[in-house]
C-alpha positions in Angstrom: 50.4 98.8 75.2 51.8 97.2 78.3 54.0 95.3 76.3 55.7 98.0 74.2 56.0 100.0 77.2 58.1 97.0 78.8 60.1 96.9 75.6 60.9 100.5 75.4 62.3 100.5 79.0 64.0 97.0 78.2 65.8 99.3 75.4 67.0 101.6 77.7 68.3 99.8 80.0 70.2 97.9 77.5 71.3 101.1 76.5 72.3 102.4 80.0 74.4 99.4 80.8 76.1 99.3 77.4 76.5 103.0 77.5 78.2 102.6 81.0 80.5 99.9 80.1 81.8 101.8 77.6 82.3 105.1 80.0 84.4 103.2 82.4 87.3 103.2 79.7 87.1 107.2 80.0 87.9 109.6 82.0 84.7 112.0 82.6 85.7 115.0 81.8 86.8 113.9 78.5 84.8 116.0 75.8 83.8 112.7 74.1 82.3 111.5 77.2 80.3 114.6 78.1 79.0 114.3 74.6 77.4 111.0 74.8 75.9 111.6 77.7 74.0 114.6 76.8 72.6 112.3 74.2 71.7 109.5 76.4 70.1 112.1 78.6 68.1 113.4 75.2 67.2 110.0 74.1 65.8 109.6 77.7 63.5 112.5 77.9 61.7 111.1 74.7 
């Protein structure tokens, strides 16, 4: 259990730091931008 737990947040984080690369070529209001991170929030709350 431990270790899928570890995995799962190992996903995130992955997907957190490529998710914020990514943002940084954006500007934040951009629609596209709000979008994704409305589903990043989502995909969090699972």
């Amino acid at each position: 259990m431990r270790l899928l737990l570890a995995f799962i947040d190992w996903i995130r984080d992955r997907r957190k730091r490529r998710f914020e690369g990514e943002a940084a070529q954006y500007s934040a209001d951009d629609p596209w931008v709000l979008q994704q991170i409305e589903k990043f929030e989502r995909e969090l709350k699972r």
